[in-house]
C-alpha positions in Angstrom: -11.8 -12.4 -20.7 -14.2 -15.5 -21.1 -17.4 -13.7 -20.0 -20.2 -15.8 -18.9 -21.9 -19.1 -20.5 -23.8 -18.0 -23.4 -27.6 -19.5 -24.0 -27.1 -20.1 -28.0 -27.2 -23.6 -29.7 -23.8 -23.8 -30.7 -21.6 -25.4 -27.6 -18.3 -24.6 -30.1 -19.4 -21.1 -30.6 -16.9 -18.9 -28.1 -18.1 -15.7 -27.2 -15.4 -13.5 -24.6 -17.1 -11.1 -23.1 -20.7 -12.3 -23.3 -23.0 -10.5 -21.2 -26.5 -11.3 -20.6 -29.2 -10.1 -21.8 -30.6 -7.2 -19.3 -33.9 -6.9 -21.3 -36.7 -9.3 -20.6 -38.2 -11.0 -24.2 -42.0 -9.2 -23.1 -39.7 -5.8 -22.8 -38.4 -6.3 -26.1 -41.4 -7.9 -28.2 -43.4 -4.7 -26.6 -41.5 -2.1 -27.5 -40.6 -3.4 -31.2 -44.7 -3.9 -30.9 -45.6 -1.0 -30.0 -43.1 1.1 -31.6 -44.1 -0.7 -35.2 -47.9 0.2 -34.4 -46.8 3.9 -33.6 -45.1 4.0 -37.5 -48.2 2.5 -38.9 -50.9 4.2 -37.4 -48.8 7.4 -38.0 -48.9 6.6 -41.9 -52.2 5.5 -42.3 -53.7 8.6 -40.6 -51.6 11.3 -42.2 -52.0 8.9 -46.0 -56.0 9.5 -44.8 -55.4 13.3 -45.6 -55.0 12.4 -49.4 -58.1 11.4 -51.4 -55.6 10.2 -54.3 -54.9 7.5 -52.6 -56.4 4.4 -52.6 -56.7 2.1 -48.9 -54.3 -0.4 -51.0 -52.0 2.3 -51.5 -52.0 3.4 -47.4 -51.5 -0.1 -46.8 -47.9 -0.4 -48.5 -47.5 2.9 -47.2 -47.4 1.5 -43.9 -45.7 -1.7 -44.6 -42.5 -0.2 -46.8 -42.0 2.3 -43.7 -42.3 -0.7 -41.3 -40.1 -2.5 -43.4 -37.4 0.0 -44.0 -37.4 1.2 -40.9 -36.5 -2.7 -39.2 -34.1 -2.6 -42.2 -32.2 0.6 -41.7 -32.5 0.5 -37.4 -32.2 -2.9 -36.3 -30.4 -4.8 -39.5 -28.2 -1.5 -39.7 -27.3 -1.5 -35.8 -26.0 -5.6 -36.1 -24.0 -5.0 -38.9 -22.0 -2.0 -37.7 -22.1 -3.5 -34.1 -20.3 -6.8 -34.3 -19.8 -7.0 -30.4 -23.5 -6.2 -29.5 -23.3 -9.3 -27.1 -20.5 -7.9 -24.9 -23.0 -4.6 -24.5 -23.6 -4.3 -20.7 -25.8 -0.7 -20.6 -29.1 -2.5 -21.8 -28.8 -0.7 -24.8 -32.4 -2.1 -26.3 -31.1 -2.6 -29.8 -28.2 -5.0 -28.3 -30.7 -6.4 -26.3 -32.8 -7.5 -29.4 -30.2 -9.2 -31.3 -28.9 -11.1 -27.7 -32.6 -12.7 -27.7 -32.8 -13.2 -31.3 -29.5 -15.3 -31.8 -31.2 -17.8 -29.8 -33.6 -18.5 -32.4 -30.6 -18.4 -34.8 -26.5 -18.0 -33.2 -25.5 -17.0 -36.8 -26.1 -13.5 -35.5 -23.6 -14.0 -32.0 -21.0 -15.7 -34.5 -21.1 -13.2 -37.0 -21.6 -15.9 -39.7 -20.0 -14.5 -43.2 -23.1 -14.7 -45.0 -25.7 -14.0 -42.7 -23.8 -10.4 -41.9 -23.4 -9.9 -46.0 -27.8 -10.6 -46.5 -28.1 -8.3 -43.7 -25.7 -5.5 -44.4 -27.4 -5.3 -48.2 -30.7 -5.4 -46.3 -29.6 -2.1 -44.3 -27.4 0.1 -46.5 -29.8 -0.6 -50.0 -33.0 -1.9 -49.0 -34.0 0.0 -46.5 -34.0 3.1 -47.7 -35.2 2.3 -50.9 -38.5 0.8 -48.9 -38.3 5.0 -47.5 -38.4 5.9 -50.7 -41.2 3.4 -51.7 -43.5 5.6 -49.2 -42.8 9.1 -50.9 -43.3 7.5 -54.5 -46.5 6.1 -53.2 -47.9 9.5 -51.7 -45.9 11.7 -54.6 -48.0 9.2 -57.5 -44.6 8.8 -58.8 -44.2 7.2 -62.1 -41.8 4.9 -60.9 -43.4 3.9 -58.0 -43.9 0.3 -58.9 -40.8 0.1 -60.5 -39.3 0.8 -57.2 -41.5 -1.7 -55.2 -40.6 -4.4 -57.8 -36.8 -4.7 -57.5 -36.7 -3.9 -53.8 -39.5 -6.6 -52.7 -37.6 -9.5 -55.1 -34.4 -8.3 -52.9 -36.5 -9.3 -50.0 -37.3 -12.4 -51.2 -33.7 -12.9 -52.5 -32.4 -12.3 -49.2 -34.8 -14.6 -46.9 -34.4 -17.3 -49.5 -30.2 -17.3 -49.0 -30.7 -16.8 -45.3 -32.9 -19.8 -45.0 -31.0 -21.8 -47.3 -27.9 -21.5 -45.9 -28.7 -22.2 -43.0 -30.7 -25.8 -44.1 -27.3 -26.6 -46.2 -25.2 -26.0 -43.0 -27.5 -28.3 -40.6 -30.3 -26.2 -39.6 -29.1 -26.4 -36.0 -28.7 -22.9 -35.2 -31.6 -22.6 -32.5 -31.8 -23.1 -28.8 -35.1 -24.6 -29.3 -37.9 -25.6 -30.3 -39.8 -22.8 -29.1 -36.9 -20.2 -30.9 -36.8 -21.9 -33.9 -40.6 -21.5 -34.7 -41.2 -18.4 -33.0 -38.0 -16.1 -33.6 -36.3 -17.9 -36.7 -39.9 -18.9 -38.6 -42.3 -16.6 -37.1 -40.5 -13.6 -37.0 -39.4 -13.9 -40.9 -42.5 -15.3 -42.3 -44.0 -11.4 -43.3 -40.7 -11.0 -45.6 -41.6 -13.6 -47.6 -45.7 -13.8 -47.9 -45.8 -9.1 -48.3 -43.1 -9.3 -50.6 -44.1 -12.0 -53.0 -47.8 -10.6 -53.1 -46.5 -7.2 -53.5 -43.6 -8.5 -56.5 -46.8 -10.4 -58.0 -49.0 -6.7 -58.5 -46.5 -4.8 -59.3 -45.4 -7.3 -62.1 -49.2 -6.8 -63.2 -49.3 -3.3 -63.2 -46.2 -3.3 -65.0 -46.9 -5.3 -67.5 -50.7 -3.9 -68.2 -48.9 -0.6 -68.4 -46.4 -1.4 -71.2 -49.3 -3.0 -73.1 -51.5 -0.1 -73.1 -48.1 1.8 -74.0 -47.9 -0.9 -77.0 -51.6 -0.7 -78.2 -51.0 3.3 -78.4 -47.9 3.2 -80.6 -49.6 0.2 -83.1 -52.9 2.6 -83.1 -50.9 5.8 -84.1 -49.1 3.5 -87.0 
């Protein structure tokens, strides 16, 4: 079964069974919208109930169950759902990955590494970023030790994502228009949060294990 032409960049890539999209881009881009400001605003009102924390500390709050959430639901249904384009029920997680491989057909062809970045992404990172929220409302003692590792994973994984796809042509997008706006736009926050958020808890680490050291040379 050929299935219908598919709207990606590459004309080699061969799809059978390609069905297309049923979701509109406003349908999808409003719901992932809306759904993201739902998580948010839910976190930063019930993280208002606790005068221990500080507005930084709502803040991550909000982004690490943002973040793991995209990471566990929507990286976790493409890598366990290699035939999402053949999906004909408008199932709306299909539907997002349909309109996204136009910004970058990796995703439609099930490109090697692509699928590896985001299966790490879905199975470790994610619900580490989950756990990132309870340290942060708990005051756990390893709370930045947590948000260090798993924000240079971020970073990590953007960096081989956009790098291999410069060292294989950069050609992956329909257009202009899905180049900058799905393949750019959409994976700019995962590398500006995480670097700022790498950078504090480096500093907090690090003022912590001097204080640690100026205790031990005072009790000598």
């Amino acid at each position: 079964m050929e299935g219908q032409p598919h709207p990606y960049a590459s004309t080699d890539l061969k799809l059978p069974g390609y069905v297309p999209n049923f979701l509109t881009q406003f349908t999808i881009v409003s719901v992932y919208g809306l759904s993201s400001l739902l998580v948010v605003s839910l976190i930063w009102i019930l993280s208002g109930r606790s005068r221990k924390l500080a507005k930084i500390d709502r803040l991550l709050m909000c982004w690490w169950a943002f973040t793991g959430l995209t990471h566990v639901i929507l990286e976790g249904y493409f890598v366990f759902s290699p035939e999402f384009y053949k999906d004909k029920t408008a199932h709306y997680l299909a539907g997002v990955w349909k309109e996204y491989s136009k910004g970058d057909s990796r995703y439609a062809a099930r490109d090697a590494a692509t699928v590896t970045v985001e299966g790490v992404t879905a199975v470790f990172e994610g619900p580490a970023s989950l756990l990132a929220v309870y340290a942060i409302a708990s005051g756990k003692s390893y709370s930045y030790i947590l948000q260090f590792p798993v924000s240079l994973g971020q970073l990590y994984g953007t960096a081989v994502y956009f790098l291999t796809a410069y060292l294989e042509g950069d050609h992956f997008a329909a257009s202009s228009y899905h180049y900058y706006v799905y393949y750019i736009g959409a994976n700019a926050s995962w590398v500006v949060v995480p670097s700022l958020i790498a950078i504090r808890c480096w500093n907090k680490i690090f003022s912590a294990v001097q204080v640690q050291g100026q205790k031990k040379t005072k009790s000598h």
